[in-house]
N, C-alpha and C positions, 0 to 999 in steps of 0.2 A: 505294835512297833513303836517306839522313842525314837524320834529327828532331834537333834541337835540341829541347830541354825544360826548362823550370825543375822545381826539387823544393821543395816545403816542406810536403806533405800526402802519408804515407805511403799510403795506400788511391787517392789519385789519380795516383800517378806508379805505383803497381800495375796499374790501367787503362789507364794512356797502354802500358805497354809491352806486357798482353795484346793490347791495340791495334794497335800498329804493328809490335810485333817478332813476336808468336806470329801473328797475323791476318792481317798487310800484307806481314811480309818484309822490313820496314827497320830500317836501324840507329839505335839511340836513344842519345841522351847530354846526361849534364845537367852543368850548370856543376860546374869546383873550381878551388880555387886565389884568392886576394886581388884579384887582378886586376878580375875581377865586382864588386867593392867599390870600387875603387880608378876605374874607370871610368863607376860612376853605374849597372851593369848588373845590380843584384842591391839587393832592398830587402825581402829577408825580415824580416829583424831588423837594426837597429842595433846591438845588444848583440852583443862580443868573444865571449862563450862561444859563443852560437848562431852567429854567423857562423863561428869552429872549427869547432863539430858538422859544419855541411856543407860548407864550403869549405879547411878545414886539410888539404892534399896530407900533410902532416904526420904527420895522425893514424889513424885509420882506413882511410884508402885508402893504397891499393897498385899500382904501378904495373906493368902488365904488357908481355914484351918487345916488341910491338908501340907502346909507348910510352902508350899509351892508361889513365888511371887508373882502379883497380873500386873500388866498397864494398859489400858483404854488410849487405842490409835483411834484417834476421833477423825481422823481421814479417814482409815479404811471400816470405821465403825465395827472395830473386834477388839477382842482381847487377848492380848499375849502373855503366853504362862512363860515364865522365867524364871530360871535356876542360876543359882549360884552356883564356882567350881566345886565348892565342898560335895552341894546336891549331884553335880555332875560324876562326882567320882564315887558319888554313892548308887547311882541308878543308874540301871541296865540301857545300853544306849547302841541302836540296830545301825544305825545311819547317821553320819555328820558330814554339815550342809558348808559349803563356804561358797559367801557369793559376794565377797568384798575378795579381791585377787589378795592382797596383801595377810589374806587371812589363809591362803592355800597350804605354806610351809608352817606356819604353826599349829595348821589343825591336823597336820602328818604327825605331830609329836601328839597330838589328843589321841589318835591312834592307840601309839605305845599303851594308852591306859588305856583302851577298849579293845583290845587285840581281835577282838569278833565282830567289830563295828565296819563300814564300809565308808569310804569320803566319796561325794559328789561335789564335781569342781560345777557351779554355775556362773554361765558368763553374761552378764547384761549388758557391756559396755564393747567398742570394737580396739581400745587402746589399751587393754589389760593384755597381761603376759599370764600364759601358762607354763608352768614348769613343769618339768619330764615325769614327775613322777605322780603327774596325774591320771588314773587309770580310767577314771569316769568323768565323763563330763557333757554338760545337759548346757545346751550355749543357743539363746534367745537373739541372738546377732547373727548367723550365718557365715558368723567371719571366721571360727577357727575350725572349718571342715579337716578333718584329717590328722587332730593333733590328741588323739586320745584313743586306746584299744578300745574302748565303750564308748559312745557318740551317737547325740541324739541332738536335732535341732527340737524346738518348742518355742511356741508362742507363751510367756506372760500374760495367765488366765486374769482376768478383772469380772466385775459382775455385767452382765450386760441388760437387765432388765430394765438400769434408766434410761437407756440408749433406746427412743421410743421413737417410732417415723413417724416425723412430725412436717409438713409443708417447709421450704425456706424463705425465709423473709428477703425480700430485695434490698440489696444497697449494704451489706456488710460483715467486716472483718475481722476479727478477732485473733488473736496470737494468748498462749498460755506458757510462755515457756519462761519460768525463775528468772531473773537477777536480768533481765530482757535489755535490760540497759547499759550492760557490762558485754553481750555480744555483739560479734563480728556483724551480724545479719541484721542489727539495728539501724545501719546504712542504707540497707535495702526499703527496709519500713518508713525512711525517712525521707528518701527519692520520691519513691510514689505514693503515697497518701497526699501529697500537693498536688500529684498528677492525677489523682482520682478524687475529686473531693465531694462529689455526690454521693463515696461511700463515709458510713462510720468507723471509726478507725479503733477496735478496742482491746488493752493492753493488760493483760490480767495477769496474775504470777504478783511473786516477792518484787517490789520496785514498779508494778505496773499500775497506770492513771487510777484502774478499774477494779481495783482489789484483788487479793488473793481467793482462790473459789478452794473451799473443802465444807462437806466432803464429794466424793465422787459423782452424787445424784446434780450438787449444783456446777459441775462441771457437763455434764450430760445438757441438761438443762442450759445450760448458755449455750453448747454447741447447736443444741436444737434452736434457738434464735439467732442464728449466725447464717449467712450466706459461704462463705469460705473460712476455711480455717489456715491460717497464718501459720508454716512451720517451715522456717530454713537453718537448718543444723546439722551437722554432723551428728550421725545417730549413733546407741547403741541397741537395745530391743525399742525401745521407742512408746511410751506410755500411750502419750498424746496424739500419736497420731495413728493409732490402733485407732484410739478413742473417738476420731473423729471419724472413720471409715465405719464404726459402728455405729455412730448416728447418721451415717447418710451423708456427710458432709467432705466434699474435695477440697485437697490442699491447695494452696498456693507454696511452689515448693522448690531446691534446686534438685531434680530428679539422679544430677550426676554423682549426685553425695550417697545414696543407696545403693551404687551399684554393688552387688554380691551380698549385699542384706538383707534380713527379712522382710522388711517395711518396703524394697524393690516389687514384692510381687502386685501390691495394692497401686503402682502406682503406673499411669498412662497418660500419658499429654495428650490432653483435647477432650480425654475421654472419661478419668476420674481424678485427674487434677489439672494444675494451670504449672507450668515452669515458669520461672521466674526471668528466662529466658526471651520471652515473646512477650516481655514488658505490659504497660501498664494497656496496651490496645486488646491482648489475649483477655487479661483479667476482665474488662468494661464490656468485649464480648461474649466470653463465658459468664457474666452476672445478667443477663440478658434474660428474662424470666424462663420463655420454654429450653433455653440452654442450660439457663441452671438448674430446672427440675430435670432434667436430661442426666446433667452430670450427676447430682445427689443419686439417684436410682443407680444410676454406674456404679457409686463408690456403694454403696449398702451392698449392691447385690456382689461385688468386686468383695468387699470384708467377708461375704458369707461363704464366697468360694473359695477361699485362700486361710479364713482362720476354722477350723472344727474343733474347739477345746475337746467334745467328748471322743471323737476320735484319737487324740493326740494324748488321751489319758491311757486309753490303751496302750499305746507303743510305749508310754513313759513306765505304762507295767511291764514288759517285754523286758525293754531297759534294765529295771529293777533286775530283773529278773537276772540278767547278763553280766551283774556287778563283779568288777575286779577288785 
């Protein structure tokens, strides 16, 4: 089977391919080449540099002697085969993937040329709009129950073999989340780290004290040296804080921002995380050694009840199976 896919969220086109290539047995390929531009078929970005980044055959990809173009995601440590629209309109294609919303009405017109092909709308975020005439749709948020004849919730599979139970260190905090200095919830980080200063306060992502972590293993790896993991944001499927409920490690979190989301079912005040609510006295008693080894066992054994990728691989066949 050929997946068509769009790319423009590294951790989500990581999932599409443990998905279909490692799981299902099919061959995956996302857009490259101007063409996707030139034809109204691609609306990542308007801006020249980032349409380079992922569609310049030019730059980083490389073309292999079956003609077929790769790029090395040095985050997710894969390779992406990538086709051009020519390649696209020449090979046989079962399934076409949109998991950018704004890519949902143009990939109905990739249709028209695969008239035997099927579209899966996937939703990673909870502020995307579906439109009516999505018939499938595979949505890792919780938020659009009810808005599709074919409807499947799903966790966003990641590896979880760096995710090792490892003891928690006393006294500290960590936060991963991009451009961390441009969010709302920087306030919060900045109230109580004065009011806690027996912990270490560390701030990793684009713009953070503590550098960027890729790939995946040294993200794993710092959580497993962390006592709490820092995460207050409006979710959509939620990388990082999967990530951190697979090493064992409870949030520090505002609980009321998950309500009807997937990321809700991992989450319990007192018990495998901390709200953000019960201030800086909850956190100083929850970092408390036998509490915090308390909670870490909470959130691991809480991730293992609540995520099954091999279970959830099944139903995603079923699914398949149901396509409009």
């Amino acid at each position: 089977m050929n997946v068509f896919c769009d790319f423009h969220h590294g951790g989500m086109y990581h999932a599409m391919h443990l998905l279909f290539v490692d799981r299902l047995g099919c061959n995956l390929y996302r857009p490259v080449g101007y063409e996707w531009v030139e034809r109204d078929l691609w609306h990542v970005s308007e801006l020249k540099p980032t349409q380079a980044a992922y569609l310049n055959p030019g730059g980083e990809h490389w073309r292999g002697e079956d003609g077929i173009w790769h790029w090395r995601d040095n985050g997710a440590e894969l390779q992406h085969d990538c086709i051009t629209f020519e390649q696209f309109w020449d090979m046989p294609i079962d399934l076409i993937i949109s998991t950018h919303p704004a890519h949902e009405e143009p990939y109905q017109r990739l249709l028209e040329l695969k008239p035997g092909a099927r579209l899966i709308r996937v939703c990673g975020n909870t502020g995307e709009v579906i439109h009516g005439k999505a018939g499938n749709v595979m949505d890792s948020t919780g938020y659009f129950r009810g808005q599709a004849e074919n409807y499947i919730v799903f966790h966003q599979e990641f590896p979880l073999e760096p995710f090792v139970d490892m003891l928690p260190p006393q006294g500290v905090i960590s936060q991963y989340l991009n451009f961390f200095r441009n969010h709302p919830s920087l306030a919060y980080w900045e109230k109580y780290r004065p009011e806690l200063p027996e912990y270490q306060w560390r701030m990793y992502g684009h713009q953070g004290d503590d550098g960027f972590l890729s790939p995946l293993g040294r993200i794993a790896a710092s959580m497993a040296d962390t006592s709490f993991v820092w995460h207050i944001k409006t979710e959509g499927y939620g990388h990082i804080i999967h990530n951190a409920y697979a090493a064992g490690r409870p949030v520090i979190t505002e609980i009321g921002r998950y309500r009807g989301y997937t990321a809700e079912a991992l989450l319990e005040d007192g018990v495998t995380c901390v709200d953000i609510s019960g201030g800086a006295d909850a956190i100083r008693h929850h970092g408390q050694p036998d509490e915090l080894l308390k909670m870490c066992e909470n959130a691991r054994e809480r991730f293992r009840q609540v995520v099954d990728f091999d279970a959830e691989e099944q139903e995603i066949r079923a699914f398949i199976e149901r396509l409009v």
